[in-house]
SERO-4910 file (N, C-alpha, C, O; in steps of 0.05 Angstrom, whole numbers):
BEGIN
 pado doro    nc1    nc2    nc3   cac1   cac2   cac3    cc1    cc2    cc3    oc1    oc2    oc3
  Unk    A     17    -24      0      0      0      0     18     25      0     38     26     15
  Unk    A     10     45    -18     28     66    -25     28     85      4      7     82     17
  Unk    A     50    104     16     44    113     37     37    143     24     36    148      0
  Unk    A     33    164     49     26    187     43     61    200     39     81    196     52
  Unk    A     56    217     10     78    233     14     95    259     32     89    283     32
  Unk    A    109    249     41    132    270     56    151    290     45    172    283     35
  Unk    A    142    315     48    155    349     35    180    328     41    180    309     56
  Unk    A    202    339     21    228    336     25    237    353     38    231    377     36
  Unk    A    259    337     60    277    342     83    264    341    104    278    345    124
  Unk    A    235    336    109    222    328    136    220    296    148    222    276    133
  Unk    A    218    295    168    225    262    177    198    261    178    186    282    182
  Unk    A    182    236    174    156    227    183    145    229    222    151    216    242
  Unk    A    128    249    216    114    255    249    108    228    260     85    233    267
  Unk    A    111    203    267     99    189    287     94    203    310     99    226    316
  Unk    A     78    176    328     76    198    352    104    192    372    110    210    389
  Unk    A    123    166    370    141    170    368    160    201    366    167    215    384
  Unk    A    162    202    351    171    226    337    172    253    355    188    267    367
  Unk    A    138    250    351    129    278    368    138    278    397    155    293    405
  Unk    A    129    264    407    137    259    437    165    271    432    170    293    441
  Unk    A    186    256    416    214    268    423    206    294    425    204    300    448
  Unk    A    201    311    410    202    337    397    194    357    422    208    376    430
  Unk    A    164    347    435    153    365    447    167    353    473    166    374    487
  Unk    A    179    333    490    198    332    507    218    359    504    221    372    525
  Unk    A    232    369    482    252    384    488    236    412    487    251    430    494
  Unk    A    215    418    481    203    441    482    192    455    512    181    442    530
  Unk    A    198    476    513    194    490    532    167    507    529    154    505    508
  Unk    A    158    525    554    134    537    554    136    562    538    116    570    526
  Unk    A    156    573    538    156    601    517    172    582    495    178    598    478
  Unk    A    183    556    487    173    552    461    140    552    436    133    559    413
  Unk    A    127    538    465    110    539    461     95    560    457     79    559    438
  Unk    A     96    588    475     83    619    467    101    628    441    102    652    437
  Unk    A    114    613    425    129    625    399    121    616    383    125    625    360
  Unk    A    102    590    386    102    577    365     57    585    356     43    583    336
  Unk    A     53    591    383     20    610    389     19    629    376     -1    635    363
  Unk    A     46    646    377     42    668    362     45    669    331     30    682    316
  Unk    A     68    651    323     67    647    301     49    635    283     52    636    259
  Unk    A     28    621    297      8    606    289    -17    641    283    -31    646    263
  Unk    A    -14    649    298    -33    669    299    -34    691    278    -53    696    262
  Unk    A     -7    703    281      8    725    268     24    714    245     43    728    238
  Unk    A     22    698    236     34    686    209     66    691    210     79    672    201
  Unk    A     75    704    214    103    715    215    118    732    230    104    752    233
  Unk    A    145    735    244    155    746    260    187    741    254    200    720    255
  Unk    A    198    767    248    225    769    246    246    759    277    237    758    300
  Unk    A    271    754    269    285    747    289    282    767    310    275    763    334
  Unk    A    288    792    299    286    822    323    261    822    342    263    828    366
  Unk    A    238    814    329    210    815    337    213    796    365    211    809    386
  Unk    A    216    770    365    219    749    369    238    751    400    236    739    422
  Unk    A    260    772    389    274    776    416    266    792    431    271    792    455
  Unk    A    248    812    416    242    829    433    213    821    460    209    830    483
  Unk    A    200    801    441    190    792    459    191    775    469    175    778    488
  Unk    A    205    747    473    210    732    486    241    726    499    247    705    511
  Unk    A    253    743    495    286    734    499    306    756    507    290    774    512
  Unk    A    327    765    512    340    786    517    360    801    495    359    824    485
  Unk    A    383    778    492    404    783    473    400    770    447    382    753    445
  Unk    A    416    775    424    414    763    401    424    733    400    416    716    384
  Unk    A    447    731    422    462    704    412    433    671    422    422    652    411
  Unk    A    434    691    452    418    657    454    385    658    436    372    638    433
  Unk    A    377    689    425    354    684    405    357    665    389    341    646    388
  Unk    A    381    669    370    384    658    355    390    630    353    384    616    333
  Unk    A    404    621    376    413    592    382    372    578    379    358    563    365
  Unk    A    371    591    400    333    572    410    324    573    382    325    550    373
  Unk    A    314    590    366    306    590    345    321    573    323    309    562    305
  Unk    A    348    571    326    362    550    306    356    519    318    359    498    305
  Unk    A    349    521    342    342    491    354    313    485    345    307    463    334
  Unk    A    299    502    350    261    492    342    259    493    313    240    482    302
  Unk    A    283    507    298    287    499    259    295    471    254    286    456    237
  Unk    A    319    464    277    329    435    272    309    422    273    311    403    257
  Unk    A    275    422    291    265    411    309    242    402    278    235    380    271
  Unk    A    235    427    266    217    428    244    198    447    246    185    456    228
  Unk    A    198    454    278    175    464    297    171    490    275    153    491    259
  Unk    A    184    502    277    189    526    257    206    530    238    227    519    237
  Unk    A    194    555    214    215    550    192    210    575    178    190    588    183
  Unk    A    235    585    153    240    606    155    248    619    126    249    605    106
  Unk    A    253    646    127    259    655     89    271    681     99    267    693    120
  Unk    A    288    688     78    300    715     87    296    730     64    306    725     43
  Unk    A    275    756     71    264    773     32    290    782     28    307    791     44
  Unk    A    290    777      7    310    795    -11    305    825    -10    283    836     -5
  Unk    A    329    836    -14    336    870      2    338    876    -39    346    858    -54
  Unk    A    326    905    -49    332    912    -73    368    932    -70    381    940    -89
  Unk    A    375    934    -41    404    962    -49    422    940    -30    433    953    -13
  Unk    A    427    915    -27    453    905    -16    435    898     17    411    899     22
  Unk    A    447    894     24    460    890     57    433    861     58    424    851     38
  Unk    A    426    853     86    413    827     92    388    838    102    386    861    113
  Unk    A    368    823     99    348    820    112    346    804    143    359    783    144
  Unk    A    332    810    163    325    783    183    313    764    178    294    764    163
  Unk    A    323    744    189    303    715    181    277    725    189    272    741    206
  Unk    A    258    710    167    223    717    182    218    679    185    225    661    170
  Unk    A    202    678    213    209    668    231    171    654    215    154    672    211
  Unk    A    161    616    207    138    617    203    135    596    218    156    587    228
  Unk    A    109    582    223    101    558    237    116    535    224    117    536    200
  Unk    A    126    514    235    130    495    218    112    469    217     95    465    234
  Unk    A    115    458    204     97    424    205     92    415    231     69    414    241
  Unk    A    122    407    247    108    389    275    109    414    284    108    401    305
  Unk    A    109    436    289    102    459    305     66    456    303     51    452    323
  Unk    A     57    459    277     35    448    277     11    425    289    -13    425    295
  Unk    A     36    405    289     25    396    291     18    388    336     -1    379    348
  Unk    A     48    400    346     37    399    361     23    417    381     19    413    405
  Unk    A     17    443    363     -7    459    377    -37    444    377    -54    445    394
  Unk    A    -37    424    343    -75    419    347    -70    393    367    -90    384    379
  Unk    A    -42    379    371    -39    363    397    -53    377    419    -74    367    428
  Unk    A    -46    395    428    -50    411    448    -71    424    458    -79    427    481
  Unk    A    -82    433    430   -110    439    430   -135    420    422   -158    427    419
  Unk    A   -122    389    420   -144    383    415   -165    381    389   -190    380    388
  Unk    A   -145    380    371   -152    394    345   -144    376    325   -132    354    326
  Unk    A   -155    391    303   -130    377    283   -118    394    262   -133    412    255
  Unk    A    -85    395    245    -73    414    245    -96    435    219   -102    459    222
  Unk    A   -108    412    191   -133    430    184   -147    449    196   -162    464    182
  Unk    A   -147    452    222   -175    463    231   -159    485    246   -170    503    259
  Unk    A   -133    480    242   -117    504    258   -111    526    240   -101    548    247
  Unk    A   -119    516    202   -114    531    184    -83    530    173    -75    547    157
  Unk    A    -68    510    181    -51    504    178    -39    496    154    -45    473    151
  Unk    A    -21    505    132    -14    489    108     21    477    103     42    489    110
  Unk    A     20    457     93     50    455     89     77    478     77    101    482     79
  Unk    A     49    492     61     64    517     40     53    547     49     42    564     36
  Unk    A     61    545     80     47    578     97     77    584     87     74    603     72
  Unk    A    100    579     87    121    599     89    126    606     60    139    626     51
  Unk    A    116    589     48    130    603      6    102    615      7    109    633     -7
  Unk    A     76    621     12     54    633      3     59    660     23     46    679     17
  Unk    A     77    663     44     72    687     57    101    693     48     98    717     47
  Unk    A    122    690     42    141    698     21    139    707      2    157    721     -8
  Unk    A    120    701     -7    116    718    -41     91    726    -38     78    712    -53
  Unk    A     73    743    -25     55    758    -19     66    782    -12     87    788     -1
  Unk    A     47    793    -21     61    825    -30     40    845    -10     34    869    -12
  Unk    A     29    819     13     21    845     40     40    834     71     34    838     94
  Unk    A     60    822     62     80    799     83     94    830     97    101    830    120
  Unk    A     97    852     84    109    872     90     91    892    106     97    912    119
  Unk    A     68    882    102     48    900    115     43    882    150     37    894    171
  Unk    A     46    857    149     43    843    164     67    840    186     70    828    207
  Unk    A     78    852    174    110    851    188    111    879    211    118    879    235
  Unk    A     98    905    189     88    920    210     75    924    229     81    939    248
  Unk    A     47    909    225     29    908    243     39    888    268     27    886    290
  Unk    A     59    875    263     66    859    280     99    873    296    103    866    319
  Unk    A    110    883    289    124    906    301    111    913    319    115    903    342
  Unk    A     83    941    313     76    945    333     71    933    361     78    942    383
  Unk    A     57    909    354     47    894    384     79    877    395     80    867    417
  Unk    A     98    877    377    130    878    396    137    891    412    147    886    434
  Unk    A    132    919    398    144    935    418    129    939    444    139    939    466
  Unk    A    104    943    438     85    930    464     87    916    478     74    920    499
  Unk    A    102    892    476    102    865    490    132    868    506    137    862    529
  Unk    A    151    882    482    177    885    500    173    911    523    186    909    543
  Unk    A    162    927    521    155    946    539    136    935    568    135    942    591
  Unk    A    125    916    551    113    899    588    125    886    594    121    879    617
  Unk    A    142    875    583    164    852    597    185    876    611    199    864    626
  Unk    A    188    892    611    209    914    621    202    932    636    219    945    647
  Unk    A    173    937    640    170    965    655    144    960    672    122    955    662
  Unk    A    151    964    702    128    955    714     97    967    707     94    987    693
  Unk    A     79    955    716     52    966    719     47    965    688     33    985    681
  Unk    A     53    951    668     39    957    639     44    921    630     62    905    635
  Unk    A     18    921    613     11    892    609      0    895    572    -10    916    564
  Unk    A      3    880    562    -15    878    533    -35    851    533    -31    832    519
  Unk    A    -58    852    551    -78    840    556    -84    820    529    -86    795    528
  Unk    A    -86    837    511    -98    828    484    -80    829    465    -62    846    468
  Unk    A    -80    813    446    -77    816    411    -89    791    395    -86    767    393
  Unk    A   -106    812    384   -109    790    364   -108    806    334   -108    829    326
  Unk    A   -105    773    320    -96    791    290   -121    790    274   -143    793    284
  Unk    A   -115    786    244   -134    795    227   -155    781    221   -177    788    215
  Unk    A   -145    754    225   -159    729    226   -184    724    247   -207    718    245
  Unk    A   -166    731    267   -175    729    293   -204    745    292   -224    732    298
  Unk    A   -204    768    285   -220    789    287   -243    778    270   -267    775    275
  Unk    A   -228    773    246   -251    764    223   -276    748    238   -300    753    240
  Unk    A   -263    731    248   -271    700    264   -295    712    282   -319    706    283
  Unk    A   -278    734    295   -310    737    318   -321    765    306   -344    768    314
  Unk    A   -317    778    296   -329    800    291   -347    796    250   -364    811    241
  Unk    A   -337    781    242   -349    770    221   -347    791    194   -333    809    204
  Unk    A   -351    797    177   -341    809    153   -362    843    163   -375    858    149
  Unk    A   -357    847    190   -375    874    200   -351    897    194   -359    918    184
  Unk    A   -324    893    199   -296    906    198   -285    885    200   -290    863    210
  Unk    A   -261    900    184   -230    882    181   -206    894    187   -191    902    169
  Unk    A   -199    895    217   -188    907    224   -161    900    223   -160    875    225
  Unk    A   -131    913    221   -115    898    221   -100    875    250    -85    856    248
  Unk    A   -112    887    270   -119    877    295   -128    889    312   -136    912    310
  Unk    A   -129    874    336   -139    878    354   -124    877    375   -109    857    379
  Unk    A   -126    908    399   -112    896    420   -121    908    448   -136    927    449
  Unk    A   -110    894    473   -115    913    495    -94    925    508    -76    909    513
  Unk    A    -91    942    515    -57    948    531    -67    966    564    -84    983    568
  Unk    A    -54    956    578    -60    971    602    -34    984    621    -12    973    625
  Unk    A    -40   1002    629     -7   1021    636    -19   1042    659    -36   1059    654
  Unk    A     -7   1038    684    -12   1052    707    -46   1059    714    -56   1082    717
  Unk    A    -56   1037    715    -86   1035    722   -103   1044    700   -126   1049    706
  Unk    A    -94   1049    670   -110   1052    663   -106   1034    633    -85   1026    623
  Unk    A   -134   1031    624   -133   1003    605   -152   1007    583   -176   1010    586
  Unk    A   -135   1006    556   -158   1012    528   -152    989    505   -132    978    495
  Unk    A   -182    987    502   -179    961    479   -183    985    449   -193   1008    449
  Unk    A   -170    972    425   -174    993    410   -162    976    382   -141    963    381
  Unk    A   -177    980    365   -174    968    329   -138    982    324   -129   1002    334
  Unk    A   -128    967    309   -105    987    295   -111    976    265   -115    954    256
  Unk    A   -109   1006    252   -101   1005    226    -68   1019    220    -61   1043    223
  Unk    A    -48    991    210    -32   1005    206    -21   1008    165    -17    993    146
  Unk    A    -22   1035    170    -23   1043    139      3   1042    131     19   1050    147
  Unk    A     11   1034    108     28   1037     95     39   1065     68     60   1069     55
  Unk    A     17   1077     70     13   1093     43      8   1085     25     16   1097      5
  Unk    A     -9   1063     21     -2   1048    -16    -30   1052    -15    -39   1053    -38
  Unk    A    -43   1053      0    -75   1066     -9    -86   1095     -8    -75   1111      7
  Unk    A   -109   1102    -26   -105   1128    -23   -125   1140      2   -143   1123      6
  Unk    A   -129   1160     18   -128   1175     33   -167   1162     32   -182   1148     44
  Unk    A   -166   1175     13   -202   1168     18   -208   1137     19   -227   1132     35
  Unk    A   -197   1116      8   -206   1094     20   -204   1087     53   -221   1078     68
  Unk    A   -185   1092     56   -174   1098     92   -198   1096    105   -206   1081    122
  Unk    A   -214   1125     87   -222   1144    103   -254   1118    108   -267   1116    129
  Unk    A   -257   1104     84   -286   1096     78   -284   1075     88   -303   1060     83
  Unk    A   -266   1064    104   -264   1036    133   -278   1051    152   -288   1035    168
  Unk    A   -283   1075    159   -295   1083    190   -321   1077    183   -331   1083    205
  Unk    A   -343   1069    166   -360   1063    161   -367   1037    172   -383   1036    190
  Unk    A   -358   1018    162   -349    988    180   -347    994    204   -363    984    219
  Unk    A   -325   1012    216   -327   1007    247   -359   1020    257   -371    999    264
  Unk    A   -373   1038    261   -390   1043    254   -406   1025    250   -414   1022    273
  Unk    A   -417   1012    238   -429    994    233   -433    967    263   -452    960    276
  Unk    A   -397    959    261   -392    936    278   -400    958    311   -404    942    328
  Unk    A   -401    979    320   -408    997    341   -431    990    348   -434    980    370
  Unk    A   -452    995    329   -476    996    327   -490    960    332   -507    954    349
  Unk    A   -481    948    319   -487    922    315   -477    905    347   -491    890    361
  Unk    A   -458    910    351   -449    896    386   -447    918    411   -437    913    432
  Unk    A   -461    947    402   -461    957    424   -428    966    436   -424    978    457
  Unk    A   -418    961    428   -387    964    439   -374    988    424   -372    989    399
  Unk    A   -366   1007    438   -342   1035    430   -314   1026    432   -299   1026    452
  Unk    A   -308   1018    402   -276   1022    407   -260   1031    391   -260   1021    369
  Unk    A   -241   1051    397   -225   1071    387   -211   1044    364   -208   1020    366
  Unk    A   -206   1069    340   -198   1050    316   -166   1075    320   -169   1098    328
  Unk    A   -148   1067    315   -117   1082    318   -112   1074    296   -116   1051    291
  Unk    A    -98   1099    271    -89   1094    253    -55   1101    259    -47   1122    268
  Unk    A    -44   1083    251     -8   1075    251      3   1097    222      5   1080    205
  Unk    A      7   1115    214     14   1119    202     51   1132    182     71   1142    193
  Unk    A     49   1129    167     76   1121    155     93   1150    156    117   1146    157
  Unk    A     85   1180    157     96   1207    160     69   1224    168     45   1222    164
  Unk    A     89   1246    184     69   1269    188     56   1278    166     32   1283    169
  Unk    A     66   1282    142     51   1291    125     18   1278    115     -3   1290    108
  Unk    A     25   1249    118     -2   1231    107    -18   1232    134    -42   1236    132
  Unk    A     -6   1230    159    -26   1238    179    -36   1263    188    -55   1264    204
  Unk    A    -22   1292    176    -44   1307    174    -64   1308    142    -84   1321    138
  Unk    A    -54   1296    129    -76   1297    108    -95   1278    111   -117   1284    102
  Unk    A    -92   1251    123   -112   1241    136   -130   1254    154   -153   1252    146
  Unk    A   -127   1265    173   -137   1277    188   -157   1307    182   -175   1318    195
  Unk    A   -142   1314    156   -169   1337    137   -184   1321    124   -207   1326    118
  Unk    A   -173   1299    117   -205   1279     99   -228   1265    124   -252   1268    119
  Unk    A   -222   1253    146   -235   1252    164   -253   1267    178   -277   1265    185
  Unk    A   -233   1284    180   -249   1317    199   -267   1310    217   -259   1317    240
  Unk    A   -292   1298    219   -301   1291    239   -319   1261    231   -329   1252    211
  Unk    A   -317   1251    259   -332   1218    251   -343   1217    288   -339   1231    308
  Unk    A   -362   1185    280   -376   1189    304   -359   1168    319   -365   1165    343
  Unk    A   -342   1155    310   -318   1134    323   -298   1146    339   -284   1160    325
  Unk    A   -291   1146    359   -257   1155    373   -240   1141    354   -236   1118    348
  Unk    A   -228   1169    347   -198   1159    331   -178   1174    338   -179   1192    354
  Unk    A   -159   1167    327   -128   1173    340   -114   1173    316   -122   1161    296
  Unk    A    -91   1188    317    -72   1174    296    -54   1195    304    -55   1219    310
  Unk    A    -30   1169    302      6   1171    307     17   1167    281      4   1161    260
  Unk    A     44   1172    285     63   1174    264     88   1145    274     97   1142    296
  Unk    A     93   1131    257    101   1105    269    124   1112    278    134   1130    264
  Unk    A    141   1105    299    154   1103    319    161   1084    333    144   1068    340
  Unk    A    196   1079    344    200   1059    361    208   1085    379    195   1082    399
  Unk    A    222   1107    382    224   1118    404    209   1123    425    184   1123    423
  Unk    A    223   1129    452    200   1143    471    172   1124    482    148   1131    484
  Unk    A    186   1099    488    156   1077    488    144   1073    469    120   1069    474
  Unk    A    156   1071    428    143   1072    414    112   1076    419    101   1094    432
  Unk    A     98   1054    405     60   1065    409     60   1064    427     37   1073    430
  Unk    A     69   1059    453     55   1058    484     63   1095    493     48   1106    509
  Unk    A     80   1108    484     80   1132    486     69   1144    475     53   1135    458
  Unk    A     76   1187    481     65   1194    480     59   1211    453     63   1235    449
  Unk    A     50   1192    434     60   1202    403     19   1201    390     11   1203    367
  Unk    A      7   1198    409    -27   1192    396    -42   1219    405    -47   1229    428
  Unk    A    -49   1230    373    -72   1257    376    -95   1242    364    -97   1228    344
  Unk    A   -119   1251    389   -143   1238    394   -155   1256    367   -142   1275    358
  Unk    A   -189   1248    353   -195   1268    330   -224   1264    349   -234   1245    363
  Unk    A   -232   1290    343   -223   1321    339   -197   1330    362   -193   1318    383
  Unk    A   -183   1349    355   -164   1356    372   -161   1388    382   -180   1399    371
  Unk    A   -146   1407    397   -160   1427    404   -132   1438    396   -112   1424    400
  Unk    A   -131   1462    385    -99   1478    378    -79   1475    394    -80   1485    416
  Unk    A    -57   1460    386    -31   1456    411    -41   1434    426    -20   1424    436
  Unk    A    -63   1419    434    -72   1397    442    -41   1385    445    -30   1386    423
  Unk    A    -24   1374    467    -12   1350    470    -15   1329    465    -36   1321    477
  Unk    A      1   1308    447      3   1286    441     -8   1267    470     -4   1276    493
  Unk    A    -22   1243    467    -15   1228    489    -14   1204    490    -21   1193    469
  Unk    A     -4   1186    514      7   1159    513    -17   1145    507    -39   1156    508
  Unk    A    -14   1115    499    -34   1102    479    -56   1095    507    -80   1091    503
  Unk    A    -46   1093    531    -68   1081    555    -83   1116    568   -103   1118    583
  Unk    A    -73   1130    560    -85   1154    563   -109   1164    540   -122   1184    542
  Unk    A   -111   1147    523   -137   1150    494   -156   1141    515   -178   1139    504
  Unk    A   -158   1134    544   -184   1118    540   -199   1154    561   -221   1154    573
  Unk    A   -185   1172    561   -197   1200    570   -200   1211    546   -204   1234    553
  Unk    A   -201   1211    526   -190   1229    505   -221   1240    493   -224   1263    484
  Unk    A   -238   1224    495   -268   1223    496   -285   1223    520   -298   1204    528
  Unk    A   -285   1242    529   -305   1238    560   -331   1236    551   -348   1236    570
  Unk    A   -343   1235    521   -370   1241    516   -377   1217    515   -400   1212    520
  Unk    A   -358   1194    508   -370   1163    491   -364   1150    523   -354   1163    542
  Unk    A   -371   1125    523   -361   1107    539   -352   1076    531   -366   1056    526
  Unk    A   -334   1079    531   -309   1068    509   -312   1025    519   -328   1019    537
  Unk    A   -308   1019    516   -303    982    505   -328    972    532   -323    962    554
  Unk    A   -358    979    520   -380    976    540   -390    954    515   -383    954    492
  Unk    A   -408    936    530   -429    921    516   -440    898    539   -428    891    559
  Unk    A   -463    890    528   -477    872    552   -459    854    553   -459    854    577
  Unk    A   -443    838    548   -420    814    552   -409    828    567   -420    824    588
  Unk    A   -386    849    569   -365    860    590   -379    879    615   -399    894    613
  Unk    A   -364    873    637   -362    888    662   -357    923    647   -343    933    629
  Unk    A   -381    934    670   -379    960    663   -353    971    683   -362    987    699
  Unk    A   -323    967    686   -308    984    695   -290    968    672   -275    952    683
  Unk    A   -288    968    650   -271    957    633   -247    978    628   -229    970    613
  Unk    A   -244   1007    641   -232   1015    640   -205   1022    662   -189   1040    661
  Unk    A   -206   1004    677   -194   1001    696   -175    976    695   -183    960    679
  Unk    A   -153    969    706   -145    935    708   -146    924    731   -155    935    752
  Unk    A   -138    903    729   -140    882    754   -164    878    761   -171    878    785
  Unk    A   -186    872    734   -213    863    734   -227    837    728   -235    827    707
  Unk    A   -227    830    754   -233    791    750   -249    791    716   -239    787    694
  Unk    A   -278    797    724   -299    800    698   -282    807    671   -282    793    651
  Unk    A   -276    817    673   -258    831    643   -238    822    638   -225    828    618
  Unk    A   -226    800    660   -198    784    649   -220    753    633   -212    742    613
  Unk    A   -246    744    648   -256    728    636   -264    735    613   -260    716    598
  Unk    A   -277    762    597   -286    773    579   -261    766    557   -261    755    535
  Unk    A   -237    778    572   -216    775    546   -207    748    543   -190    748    525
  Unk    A   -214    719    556   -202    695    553   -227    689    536   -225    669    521
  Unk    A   -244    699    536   -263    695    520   -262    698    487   -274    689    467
  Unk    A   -246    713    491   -241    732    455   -216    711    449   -218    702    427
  Unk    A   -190    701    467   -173    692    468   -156    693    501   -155    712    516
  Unk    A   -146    668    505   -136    657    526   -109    679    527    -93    686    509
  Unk    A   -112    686    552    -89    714    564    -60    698    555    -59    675    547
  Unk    A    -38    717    559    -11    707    553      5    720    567     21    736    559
  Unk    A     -2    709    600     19    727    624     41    720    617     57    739    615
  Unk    A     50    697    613     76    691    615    102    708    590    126    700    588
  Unk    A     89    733    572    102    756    562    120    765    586    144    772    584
  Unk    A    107    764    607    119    792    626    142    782    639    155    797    654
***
């Protein structure tokens, strides 16, 4: 009887096999291989920033879970010289032993043999790379600085999944920083669209407001001052809380104080991303009959169940 065929250079998964595999795996192997299942992709830098300290032993762990199969990898080609970072994708038994884990099976996790050549030659892998920056620098900033947590992320998928073709946001997240705590959409723009389409997504959010009862600020990421004040004259006014920064790793990247709330008042100061959830005293921001009405606060039993609800927490970042 003919067997099933095996990608070349992979060993056949028995459960044999697996057992070895997930014996040498650790618990933040495991939160690397969650994320990468989630977020499709994550550069080496990304990777250290959130789970690791220095470059040498990043790179060692990550050359061990490549030996392993767990994960696997491509480096884009640069058009003016110098290297790219490895981008970091799920691999086969990585796969396979999350739907282990979950109980699953690797189909149903969305899983394909050919995720790393289909997100290699996709021509939004660069957009995805950003949006996933952001919630790095987020993650390395709660692993480092007391009193601030990133409760939430979820990605595009994720969102699709529970929020249904109402908006398509590029994610979703929650971040919380000295008692105070905001869930909030990010759109992060690249410039390759023009100004008015941008503009004709606040319609969708809008929509998804209305439909679940829930206010939540949509933050646009954007690529220069110039496209974020010209964003901000096509907008002019909407019935959504919005924000929009200019992208940044300085100064607490997005967790600092680089977000002007819309409408804004002449000279208005910039402010930090857990400070948006004052920025509107008129609305009352991430409410709906599912969540605890102090959602704006942390260290809230009800609202830590609300968010395991959307997706299972990931203390072990900090």
């Amino acid at each position: 009887m003919p067997t099933a065929r095996v990608p070349l250079g992979l060993p056949r998964f028995d459960a044999t096999a697996m057992a070895t595999i997930a014996a040498r795996l650790t618990p933040r192997d495991y939160q690397i291989l969650e994320h990468l299942l989630h977020h499709r992709v994550l550069t080496t830098h990304q990777l250290q920033r959130m789970f690791f300290t220095k470059p040498q032993p990043t790179r060692r762990r990550l050359g061990i879970l490549h030996k392993l199969h767990t994960i696997t990898r491509y480096r884009p080609w640069t058009p003016y010289g110098g290297s790219a970072p490895c981008h970091w994708v799920l691999g086969r038994a990585g796969a396979e032993l999350l739907a282990l884990r979950n109980h699953t099976t690797v189909k149903e996790l969305g899983y394909h043999p050919d995720l790393a050549m289909s997100i290699s030659v996709s021509d939004k892998s660069g957009h995805q790379i950003g949006v996933n920056d952001f919630f790095a620098d987020l993650h390395h900033l709660a692993r480092h600085t007391p009193e601030t947590h990133l409760r939430a992320w979820l990605s595009e998928k994720q969102c699709a999944q529970i929020w249904g073709g109402l908006a398509r946001p590029d994610a979703f997240g929650c971040w919380s920083e000295n008692g105070l705590q905001i869930d909030f959409f990010l759109e992060h723009d690249t410039g390759s669209m023009t100004l008015a389409k941008v503009a004709d997504k606040l319609a969708t959010y809008t929509d998804l407001a209305e439909a679940t009862q829930i206010t939540t600020p949509v933050l646009f990421w954007l690529p220069s001052r110039k496209r974020e004040t010209n964003l901000r004259e096509v907008i002019n006014s909407s019935e959504m809380p919005i924000a929009t920064a200019v992208q940044t790793d300085l100064d607490d990247g997005p967790a600092g104080a680089c977000w002007l709330p819309l409408p804004a008042q002449v000279g208005q100061p910039r402010m930090r991303l857990a400070e948006l959830l004052t920025a509107w005293p008129h609305l009352t921001l991430g409410r709906s009959p599912q969540q605890p009405a102090t959602t704006g606060t942390t260290g809230n039993d009800s609202y830590d169940d609300y968010l395991e609800s959307l997706l299972p927490r990931d203390d072990e970042n900090r």
